[in-house]
C-alpha positions in Angstrom: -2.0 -17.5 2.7 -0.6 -14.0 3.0 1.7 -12.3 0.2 4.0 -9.4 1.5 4.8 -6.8 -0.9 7.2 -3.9 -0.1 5.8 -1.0 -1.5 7.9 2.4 -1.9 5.9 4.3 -4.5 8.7 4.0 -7.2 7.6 2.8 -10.5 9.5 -0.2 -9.6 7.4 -1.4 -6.7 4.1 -0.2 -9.0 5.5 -3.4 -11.5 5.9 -5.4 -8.5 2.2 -4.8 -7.5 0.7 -5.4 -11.1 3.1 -8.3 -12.1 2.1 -9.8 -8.8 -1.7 -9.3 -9.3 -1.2 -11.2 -12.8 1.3 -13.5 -12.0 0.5 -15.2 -8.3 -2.7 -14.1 -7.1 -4.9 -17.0 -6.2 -8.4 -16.9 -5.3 -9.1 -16.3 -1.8 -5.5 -15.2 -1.1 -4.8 -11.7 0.8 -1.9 -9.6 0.6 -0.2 -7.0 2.9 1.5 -4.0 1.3 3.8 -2.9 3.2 5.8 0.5 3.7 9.0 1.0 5.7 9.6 4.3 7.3 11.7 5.7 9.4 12.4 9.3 11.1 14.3 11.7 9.5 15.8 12.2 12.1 17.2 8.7 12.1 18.3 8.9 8.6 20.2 12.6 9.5 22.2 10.6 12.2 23.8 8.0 9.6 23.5 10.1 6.7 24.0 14.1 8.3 23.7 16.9 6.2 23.5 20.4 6.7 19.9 20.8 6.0 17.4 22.3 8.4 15.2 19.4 10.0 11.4 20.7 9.2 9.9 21.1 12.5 6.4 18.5 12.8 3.2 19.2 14.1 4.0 19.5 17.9 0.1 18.3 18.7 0.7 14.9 16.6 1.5 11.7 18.2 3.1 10.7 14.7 6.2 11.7 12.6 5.0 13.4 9.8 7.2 11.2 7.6 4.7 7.9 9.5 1.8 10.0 7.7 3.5 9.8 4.9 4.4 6.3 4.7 0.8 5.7 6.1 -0.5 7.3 2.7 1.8 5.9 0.6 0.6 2.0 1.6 -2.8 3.3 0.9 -1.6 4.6 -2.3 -0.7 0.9 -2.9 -3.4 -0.8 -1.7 -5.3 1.0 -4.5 -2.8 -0.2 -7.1 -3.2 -3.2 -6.0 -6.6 -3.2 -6.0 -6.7 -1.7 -9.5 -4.9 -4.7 -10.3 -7.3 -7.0 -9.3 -6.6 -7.7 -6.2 -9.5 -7.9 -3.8 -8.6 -8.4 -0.3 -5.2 -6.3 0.2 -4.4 -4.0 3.0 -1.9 -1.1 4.1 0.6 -1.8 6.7 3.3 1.5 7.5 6.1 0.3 9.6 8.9 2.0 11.5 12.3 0.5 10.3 14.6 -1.0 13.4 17.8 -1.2 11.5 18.1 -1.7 7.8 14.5 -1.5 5.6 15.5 -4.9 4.2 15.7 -6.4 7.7 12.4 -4.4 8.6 10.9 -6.3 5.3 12.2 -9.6 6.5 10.9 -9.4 9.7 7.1 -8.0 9.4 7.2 -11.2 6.4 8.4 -13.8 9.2 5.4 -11.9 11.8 2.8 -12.6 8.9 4.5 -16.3 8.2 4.0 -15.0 4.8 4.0 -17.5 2.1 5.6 -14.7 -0.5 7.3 -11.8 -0.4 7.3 -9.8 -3.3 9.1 -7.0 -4.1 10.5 -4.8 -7.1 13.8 -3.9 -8.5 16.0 -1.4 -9.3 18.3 -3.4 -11.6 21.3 -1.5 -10.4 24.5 -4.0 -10.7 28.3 -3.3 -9.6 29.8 -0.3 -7.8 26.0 1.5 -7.6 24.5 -1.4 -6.2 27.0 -1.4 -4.2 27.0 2.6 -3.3 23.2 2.9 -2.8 22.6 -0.7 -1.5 20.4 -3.5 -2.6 16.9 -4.1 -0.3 16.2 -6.8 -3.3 18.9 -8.4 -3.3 19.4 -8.7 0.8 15.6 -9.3 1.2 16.2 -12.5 -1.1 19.2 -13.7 0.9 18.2 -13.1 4.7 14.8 -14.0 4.1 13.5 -18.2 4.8 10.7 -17.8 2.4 10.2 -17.4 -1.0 10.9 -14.4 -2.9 10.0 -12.5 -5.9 11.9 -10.3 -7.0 10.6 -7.8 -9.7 13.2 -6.4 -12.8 12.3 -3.1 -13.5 10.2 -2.8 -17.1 13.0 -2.8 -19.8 13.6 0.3 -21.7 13.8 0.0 -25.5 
């Protein structure tokens, strides 16, 4: 069995990892933490701004923002591991559309038995404003989903 989790560095997806690692872990069971990227050029052409674009390395066959996402599922392998959980790798994938739909379908490629994933806890207009990859993960996805509440604040 294979457990997806969508890792994004926030402190959200950190709770994700470690409630994951405590909660469902089984022996013998891997997981896949994955990180959706995408150009930013791509995010310029539905989001412009008038911002410079930072020029890449013009020898590298990557997007410096695919290094980036590259190091940022490494970054949560070792969470994971930290957590307890033993055989876990990094997976950086270029998003296609929206990064819920990327989520959706890299968990469908792995026939993942879980997909696990944190929250923001946003609710009403700024869930609505800044979109919800929890909540449209859990609704498009045919598997079962965890989804993560952020750690309450006292």
């Amino acid at each position: 069995m294979t457990i997806l989790i969508a890792y994004d560095g926030s402190e959200d997806a950190r709770t994700a990892i470690e409630y994951a690692a405590r909660t469902v872990k089984q022996e013998g069971e891997r997981a896949v933490l994955l990180t959706v990227w995408e150009p930013l050029l791509t995010q310029m052409a539905w989001a412009p701004l008038a911002i410079p674009v930072p020029a890449g390395d013009p020898d590298s066959e990557r997007y410096e923002e695919e290094n980036e996402a590259h190091k940022l599922a490494a970054q949560g392998v070792e969470l994971a591991r930290k957590a307890g959980w033993a055989d876990v790798t990094a997976r950086a994938e270029r998003n296609n559309g929206p990064i819920w739909s990327t989520i959706v379908d890299v968990a469908e490629e792995l026939d993942a038995s879980l997909i696990v994933i944190g929250s923001r806890g946003l609710s009403g207009a700024k869930s609505m404003l800044v979109g919800s990859v929890s909540n449209r993960v859990l609704h498009h996805a045919h598997r079962a989903t965890l989804v993560v509440p952020p750690v309450r604040k006292e």
